[in-house]
C-alpha positions as CSV (number, residue, x, y, z in Angstrom):
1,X,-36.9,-8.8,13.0
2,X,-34.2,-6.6,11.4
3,X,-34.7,-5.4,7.8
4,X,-33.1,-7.6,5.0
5,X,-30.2,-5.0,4.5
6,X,-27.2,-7.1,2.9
7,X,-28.9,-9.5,0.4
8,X,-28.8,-6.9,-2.2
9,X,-25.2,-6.3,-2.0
10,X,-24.3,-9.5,-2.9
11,X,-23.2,-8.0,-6.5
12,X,-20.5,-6.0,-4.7
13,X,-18.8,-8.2,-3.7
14,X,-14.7,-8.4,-4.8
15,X,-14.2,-10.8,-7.6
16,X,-11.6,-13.5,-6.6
17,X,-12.0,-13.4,-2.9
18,X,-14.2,-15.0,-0.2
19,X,-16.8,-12.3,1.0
20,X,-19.1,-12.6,4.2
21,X,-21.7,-9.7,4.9
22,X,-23.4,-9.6,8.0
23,X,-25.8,-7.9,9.9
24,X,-26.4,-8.4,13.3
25,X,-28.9,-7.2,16.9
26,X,-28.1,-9.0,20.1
27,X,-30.8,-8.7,22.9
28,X,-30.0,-9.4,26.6
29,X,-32.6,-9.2,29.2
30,X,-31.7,-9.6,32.9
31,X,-34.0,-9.9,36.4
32,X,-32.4,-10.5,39.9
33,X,-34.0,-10.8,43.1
34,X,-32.2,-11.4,46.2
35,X,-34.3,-12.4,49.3
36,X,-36.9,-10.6,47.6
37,X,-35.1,-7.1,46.9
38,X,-34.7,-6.2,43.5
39,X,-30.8,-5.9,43.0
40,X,-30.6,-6.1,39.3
41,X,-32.8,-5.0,36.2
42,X,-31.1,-4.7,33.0
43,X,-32.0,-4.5,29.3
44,X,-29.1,-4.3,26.4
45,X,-29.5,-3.9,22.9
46,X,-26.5,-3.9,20.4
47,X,-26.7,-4.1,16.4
48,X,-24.4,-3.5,13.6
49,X,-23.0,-5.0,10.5
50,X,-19.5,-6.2,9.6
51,X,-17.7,-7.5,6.8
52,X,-14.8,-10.1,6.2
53,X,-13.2,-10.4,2.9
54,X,-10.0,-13.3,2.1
55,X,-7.4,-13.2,-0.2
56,X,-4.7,-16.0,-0.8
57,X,-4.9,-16.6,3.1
58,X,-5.2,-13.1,4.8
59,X,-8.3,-11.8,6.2
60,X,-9.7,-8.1,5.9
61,X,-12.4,-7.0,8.8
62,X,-14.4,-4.0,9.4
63,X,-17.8,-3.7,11.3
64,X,-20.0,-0.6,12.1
65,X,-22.5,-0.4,15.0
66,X,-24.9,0.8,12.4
67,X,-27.7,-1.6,11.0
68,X,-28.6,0.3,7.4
69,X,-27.6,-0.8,4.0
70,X,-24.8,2.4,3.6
71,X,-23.3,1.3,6.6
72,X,-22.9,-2.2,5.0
73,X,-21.6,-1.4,2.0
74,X,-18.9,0.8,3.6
75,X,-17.9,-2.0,6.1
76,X,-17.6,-4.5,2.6
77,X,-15.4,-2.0,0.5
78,X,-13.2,-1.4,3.9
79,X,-12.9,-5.2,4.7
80,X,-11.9,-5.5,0.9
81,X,-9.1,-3.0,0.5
82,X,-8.0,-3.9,4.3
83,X,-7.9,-7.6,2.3
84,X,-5.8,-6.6,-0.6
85,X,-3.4,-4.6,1.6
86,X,-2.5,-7.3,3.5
87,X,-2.1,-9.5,0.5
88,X,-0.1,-7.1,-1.2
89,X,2.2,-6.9,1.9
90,X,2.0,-10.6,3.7
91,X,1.8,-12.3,0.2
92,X,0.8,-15.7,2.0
93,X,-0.2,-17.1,-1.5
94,X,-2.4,-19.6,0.2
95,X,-4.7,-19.0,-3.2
96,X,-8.6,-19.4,-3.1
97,X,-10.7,-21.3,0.1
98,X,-12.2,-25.4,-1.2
99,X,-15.7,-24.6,-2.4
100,X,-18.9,-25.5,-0.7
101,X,-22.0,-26.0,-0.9
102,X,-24.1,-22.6,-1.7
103,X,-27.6,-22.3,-1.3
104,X,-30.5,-20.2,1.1
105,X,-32.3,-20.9,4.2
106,X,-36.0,-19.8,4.5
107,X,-35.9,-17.1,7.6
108,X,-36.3,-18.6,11.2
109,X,-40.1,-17.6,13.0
110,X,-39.3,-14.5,14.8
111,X,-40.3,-14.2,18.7
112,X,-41.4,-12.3,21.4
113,X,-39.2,-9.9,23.4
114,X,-41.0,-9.5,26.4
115,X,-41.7,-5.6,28.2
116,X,-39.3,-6.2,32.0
117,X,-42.4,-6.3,33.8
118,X,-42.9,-10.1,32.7
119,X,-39.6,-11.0,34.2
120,X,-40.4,-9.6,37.3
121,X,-44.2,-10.9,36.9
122,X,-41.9,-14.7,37.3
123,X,-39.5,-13.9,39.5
124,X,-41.7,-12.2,42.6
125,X,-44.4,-15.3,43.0
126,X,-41.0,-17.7,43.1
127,X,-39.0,-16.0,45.5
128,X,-42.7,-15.9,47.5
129,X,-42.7,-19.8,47.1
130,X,-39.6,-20.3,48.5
131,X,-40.1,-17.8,51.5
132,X,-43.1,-19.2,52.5
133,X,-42.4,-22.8,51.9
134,X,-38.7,-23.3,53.0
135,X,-36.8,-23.3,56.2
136,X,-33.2,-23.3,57.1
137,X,-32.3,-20.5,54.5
138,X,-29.6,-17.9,55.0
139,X,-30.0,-16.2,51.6
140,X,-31.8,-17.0,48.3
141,X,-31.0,-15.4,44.9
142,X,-33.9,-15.7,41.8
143,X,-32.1,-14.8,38.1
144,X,-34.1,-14.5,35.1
145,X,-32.4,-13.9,32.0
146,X,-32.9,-14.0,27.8
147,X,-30.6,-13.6,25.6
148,X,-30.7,-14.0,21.5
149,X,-28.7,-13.5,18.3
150,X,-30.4,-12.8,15.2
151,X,-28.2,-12.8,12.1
152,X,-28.3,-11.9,7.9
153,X,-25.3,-13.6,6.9
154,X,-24.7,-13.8,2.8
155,X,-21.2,-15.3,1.3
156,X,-20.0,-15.1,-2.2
157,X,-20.0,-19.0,-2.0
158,X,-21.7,-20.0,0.7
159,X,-25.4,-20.6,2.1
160,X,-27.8,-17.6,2.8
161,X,-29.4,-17.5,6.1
162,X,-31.9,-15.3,8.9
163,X,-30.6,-16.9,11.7
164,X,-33.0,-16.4,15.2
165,X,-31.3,-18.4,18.5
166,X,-33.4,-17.1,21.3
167,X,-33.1,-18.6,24.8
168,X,-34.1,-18.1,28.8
169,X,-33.4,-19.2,32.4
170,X,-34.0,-18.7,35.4
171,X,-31.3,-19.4,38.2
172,X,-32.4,-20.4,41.2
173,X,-29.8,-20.4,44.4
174,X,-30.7,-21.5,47.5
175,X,-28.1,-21.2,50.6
176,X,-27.9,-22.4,54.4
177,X,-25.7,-23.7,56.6
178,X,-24.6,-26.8,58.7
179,X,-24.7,-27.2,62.7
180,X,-21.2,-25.5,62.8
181,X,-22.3,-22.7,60.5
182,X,-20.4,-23.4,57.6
183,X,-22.3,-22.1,54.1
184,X,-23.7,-24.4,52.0
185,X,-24.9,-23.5,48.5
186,X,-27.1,-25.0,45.8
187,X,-28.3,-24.0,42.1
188,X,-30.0,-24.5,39.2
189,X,-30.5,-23.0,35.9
190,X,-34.3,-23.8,34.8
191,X,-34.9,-22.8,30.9
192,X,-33.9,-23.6,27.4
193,X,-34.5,-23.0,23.8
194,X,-37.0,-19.8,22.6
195,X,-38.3,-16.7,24.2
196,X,-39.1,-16.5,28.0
197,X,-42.6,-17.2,27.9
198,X,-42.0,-20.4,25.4
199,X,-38.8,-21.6,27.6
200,X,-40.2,-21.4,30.9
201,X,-44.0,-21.3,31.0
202,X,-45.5,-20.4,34.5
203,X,-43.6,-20.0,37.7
204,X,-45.4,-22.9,39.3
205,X,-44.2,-25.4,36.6
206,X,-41.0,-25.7,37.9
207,X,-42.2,-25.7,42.1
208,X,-41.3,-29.7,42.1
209,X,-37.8,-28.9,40.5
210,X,-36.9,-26.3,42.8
211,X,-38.2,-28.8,46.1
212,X,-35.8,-30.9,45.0
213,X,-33.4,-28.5,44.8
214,X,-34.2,-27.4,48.2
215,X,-33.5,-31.2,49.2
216,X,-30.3,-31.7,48.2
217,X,-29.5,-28.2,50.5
218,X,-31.2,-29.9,53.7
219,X,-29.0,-32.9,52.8
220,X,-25.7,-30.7,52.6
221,X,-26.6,-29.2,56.0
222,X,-25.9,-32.9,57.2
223,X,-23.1,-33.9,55.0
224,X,-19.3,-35.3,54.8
225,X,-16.4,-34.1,53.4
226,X,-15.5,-36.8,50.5
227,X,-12.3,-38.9,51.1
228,X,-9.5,-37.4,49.1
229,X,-7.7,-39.4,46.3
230,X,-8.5,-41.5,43.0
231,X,-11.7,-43.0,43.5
232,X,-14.4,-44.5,41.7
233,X,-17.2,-42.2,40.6
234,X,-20.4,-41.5,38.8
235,X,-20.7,-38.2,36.9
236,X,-24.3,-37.3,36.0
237,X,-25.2,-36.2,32.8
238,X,-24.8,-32.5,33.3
239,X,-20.6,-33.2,34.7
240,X,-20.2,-35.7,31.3
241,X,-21.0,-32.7,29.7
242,X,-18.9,-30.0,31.3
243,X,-16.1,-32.6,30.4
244,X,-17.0,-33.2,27.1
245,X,-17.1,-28.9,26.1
246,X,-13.9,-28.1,28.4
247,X,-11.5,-30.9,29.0
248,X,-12.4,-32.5,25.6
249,X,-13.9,-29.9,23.2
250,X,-11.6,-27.3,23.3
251,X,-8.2,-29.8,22.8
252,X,-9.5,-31.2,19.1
253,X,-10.8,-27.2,17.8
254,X,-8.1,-27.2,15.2
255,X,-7.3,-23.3,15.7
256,X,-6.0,-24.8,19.2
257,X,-4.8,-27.9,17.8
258,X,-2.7,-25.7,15.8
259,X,-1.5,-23.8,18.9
260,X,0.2,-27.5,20.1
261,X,-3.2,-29.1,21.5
262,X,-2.1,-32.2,23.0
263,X,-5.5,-33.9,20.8
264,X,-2.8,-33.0,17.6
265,X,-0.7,-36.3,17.7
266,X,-3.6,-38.4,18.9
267,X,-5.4,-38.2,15.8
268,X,-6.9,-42.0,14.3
269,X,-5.9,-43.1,18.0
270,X,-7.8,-44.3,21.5
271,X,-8.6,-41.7,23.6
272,X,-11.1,-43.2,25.4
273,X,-12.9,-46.4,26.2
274,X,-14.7,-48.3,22.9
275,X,-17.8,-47.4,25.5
276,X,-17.2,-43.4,24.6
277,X,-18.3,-41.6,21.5
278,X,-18.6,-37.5,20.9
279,X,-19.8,-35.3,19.0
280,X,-20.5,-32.0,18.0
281,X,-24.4,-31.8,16.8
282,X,-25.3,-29.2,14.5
283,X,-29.3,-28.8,15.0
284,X,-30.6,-32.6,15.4
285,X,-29.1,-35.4,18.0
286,X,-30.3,-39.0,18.2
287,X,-33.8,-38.0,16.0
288,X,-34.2,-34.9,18.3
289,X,-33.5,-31.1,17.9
290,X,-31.0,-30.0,20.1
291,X,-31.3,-26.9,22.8
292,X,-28.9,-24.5,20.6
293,X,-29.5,-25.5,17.1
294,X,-27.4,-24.0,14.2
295,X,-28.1,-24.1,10.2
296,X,-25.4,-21.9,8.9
297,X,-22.1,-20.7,10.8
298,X,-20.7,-17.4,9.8
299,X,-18.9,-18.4,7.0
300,X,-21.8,-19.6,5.0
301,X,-21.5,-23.4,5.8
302,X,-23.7,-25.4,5.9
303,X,-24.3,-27.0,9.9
304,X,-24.0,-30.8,10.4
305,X,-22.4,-33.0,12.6
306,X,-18.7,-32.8,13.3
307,X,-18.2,-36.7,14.8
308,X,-14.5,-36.2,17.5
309,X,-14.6,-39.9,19.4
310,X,-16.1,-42.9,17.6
311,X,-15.5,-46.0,19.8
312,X,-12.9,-44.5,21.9
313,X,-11.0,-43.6,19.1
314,X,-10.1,-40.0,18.1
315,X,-12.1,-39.3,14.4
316,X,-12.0,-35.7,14.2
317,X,-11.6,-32.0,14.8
318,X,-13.9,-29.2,14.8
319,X,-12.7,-26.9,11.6
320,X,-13.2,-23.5,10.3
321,X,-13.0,-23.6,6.0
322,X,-9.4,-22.5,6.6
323,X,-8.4,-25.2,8.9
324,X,-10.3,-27.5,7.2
325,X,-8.5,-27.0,3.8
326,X,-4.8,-27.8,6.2
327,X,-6.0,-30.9,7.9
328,X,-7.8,-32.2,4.7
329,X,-11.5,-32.2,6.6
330,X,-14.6,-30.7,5.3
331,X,-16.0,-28.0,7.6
332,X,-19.0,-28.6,9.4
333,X,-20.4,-25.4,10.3
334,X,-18.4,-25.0,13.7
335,X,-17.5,-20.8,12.8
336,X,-19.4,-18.6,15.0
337,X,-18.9,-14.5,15.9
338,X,-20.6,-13.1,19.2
339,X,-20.8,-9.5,18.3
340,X,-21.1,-8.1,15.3
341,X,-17.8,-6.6,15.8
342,X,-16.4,-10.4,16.2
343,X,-14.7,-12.3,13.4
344,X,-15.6,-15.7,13.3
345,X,-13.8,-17.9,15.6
346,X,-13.9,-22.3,15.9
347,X,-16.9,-22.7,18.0
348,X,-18.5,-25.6,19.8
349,X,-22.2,-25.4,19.7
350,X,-23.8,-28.9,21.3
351,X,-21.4,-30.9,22.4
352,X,-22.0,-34.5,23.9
353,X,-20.4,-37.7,25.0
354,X,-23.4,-40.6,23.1
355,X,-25.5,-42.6,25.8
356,X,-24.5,-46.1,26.1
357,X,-27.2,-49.2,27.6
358,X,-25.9,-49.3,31.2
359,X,-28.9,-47.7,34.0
360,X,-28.2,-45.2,36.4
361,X,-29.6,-47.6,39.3
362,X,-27.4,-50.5,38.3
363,X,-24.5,-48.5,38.0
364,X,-25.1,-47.3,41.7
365,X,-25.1,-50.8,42.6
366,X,-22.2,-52.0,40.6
367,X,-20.1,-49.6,42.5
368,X,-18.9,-50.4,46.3
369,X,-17.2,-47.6,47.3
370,X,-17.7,-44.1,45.6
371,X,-19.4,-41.7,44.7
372,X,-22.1,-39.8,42.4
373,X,-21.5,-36.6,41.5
374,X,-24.3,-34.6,40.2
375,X,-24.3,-30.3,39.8
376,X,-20.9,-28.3,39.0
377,X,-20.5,-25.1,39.3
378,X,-17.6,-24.2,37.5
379,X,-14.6,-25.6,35.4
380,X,-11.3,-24.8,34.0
381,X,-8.9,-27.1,31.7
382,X,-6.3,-26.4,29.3
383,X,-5.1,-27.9,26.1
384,X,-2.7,-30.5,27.4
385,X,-6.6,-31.6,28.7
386,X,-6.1,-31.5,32.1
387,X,-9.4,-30.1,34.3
388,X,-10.3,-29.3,37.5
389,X,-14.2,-28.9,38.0
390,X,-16.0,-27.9,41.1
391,X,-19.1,-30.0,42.7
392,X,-21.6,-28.2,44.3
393,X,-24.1,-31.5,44.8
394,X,-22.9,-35.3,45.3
395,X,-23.4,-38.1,47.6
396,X,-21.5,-41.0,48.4
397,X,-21.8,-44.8,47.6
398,X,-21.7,-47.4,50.0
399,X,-22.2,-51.4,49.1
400,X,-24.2,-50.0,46.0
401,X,-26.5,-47.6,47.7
402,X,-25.9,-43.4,47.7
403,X,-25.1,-42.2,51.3
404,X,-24.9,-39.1,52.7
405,X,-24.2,-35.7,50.6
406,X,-20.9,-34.5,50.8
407,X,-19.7,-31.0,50.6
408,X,-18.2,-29.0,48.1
409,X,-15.3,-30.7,46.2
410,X,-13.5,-30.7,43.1
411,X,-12.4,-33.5,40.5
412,X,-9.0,-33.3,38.7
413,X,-7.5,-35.0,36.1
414,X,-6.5,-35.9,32.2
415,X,-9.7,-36.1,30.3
416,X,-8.4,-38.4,27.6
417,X,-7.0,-40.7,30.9
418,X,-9.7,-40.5,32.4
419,X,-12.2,-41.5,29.8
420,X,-9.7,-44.3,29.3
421,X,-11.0,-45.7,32.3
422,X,-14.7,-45.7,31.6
423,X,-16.7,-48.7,32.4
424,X,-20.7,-48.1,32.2
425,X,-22.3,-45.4,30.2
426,X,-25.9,-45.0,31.4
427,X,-28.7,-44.9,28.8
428,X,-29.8,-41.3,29.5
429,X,-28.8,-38.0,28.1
430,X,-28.9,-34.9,30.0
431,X,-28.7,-31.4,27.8
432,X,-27.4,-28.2,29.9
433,X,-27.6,-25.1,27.7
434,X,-27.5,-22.0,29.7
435,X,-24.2,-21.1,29.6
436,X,-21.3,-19.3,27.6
437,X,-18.2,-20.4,26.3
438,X,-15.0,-18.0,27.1
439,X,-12.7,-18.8,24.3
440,X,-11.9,-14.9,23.7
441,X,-15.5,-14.2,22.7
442,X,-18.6,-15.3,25.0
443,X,-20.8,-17.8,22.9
444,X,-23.6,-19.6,23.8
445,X,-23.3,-22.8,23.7
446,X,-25.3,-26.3,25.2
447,X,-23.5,-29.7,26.3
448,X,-24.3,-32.8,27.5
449,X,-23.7,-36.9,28.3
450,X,-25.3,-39.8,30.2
451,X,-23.8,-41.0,33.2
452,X,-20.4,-42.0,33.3
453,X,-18.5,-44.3,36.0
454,X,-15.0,-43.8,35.9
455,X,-12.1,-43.6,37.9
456,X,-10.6,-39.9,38.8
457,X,-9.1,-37.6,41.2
458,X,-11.6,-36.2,44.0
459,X,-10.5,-33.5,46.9
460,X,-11.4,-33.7,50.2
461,X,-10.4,-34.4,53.7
């Protein structure tokens, strides 16, 4: 754990203006095997300390990659003068941030950063399993990764905190081909919350997971391409939740909002079916602790839930203290920096769409003609919340039964017209968490949903 180097300044800080100190170490760890050649073996290790200091609505930054007390105290007096000389010249006159609650957190159980050789200790008896086991392969690819952030963060007004957010995968991608040799490709991210050896366990814990993996690929080989057009679908758990972070999450963060989101005007209004509610958990969802969990942001607030669809209806946005002082909303804990060079931006963190009561198997046979869309690999939307998200695994539905796989597609679409049209909400949620959100800083972030049957566009032939 990093030495407790900024709770002593605390006294320094400038009188009249909001003051964060932080210090920060970021640890990534990376293993990649492909068809058994290791092709990638990477440790990184960054750590500094930074400051942000605010005056009547201007911000003043500095940072040093330098984890000692001196080093804080010099990024603090910078931030502060960079703050006053901004007021002096801007004069916003926005006067002092609403107060909050202030307070400490006890320090988070530190973990174990693993020597490299444990990665590839995983890895090698995996990409062995597969070898040995599978047939029709033209290539397969074995990632393991950790990454963590562990953070001192003390505010003039705010909460204390030792924050510790370790977590690991491993990726496993699995390719062939059909009868007329085009590729087909499969993945899957195995993993979660803590340090490798608590996230994953042994290599042959997840040997079922990965056969089934390998299925859906031997299915693929014999697939069809999905009829093009608005049809009636079924997105698993883990494509609710790509559309609840992208197509959803990023239209109500109020910085965006702001920027002429089109979730500004919709405000107290239906977005979605009375079947869909969101929201943005903080550390505990539905009595459980969620993959990514966060106590304190980087401003010193407090972490709990920020509630965004109740019923269909639009409740909320995720704020900053900033924002939340010009829409009238108490913050929630939703400012989070990468680096510690990064100034805190409107983060999600564990974004979900709620389960509902419908099940997955009576949903398959409520539906006549469509399909069930399971594993994406990628997905873009913008803040009018229109999306476009690839599908890398899916079948069809026939008279209430799945079909055949079908190949690679994509699904496009308004998200708030599309959840508009929402009709069964299974009673299952599905958390994916090893990803980063791109919003001009990586972060990582978890998301998540039941199944959804809905109407939307679909590509295909």
């Amino acid at each position: 754990m990093i030495p407790d180097i900024v709770s002593s300044l605390q006294g320094s800080f400038a009188k009249g203006a909001h003051s964060e100190l932080r210090a920060q170490r970021s640890l990534a760890r990376r293993v990649v095997l492909l068809g058994g050649n290791l092709v990638g073996n990477t440790r990184s290790d960054s750590q500094g300390v930074c400051a942000r200091v605010y005056k009547n609505g201007v911000y003043g930054f500095a940072s040093a990659a330098d984890l000692s007390q001196d080093a804080a105290r010099r990024a603090l007096e910078t931030a502060s003068k960079n703050a006053v000389f901004l007021d002096e010249r801007v004069k916003p006159g926005k006067g002092a941030l609403p107060d909050i609650k202030s307070g400490s957190l006890p320090p988070q159980p530190d973990f174990l950063d693993l020597e490299q050789k444990r990665y590839l200790d995983f890895v090698n008896p995996i990409d062995e399993y597969i070898k040995s086991k599978y047939e029709h392969l033209t290539s397969r690819t074995i990632v393991a990764t950790a990454d963590s952030m562990e953070k001192q963060i003390v505010t003039s007004d705010g909460y204390a905190a030792h924050i510790l957010a370790p977590r690991a995968y491993v990726y496993v991608i699995l390719n062939s081909q059909t009868k007329d040799g085009m590729p087909v490709e499969v993945f899957k991210a195995f993993g979660g919350p803590g340090s490798f050896d608590v996230a994953l366990g042994n290599p042959e814990d997840i040997h079922e997971e990965i056969d089934a993996l390998y299925d859906h690929l031997m299915k693929k080989r014999e697939g069809v391409f999905a009829s093009a057009g608005l049809k009636t679908v079924i997105l698993s758990g883990e494509m609710s939740g790509i559309l609840a972070h992208e197509a959803v999450g990023h239209t109500v963060e109020a910085d965006l909002v702001l920027g002429g989101s089109v979730a500004g005007p919709m405000l107290g209004k239906m977005v979605a079916s009375p079947l869909v509610s969101m929201t943005d958990f903080a550390h505990t969802a539905f009595g459980e602790k969620v993959p990514l969990p966060v106590y304190v942001d980087d401003e010193g607030v407090l972490a709990d839930d920020a509630e965004l669809i109740k019923d269909g209806k639009l409740v909320g946005f995720m704020v900053n203290r900033e924002t939340g002082r010009h829409f009238g909303m108490e913050p929630k804990g939703n400012a989070r920096a990468f680096a510690f060079n990064d100034e805190p931006l409107i983060r999600m963190r564990n974004t979900v769409v709620h389960p509902g009561e419908s099940k997955l198997e009576d949903m398959i046979k409520a539906t006549e003609d469509g399909y069930y869309l399971m594993y994406t690999n990628n997905g873009q939307a913008d803040t009018t919340g229109e999306f476009m998200f690839g599908v890398t695994v899916g079948y069809e539905i026939k008279e209430g039964k799945l079909g055949k796989a079908i190949f690679d597609t994509t699904i496009s679409g308004v998200a708030f017209d599309m959840l508009k049209t929402v009709d069964m909400v299974s009673d299952t949620l599905t958390w994916s968490s090893s990803g980063f959100c791109g919003k001009k800083q990586p972060m990582p972030v978890s998301m998540g949903g039941p199944e959804l049957r809905c109407q939307v566009m679909i590509g295909g032939k």
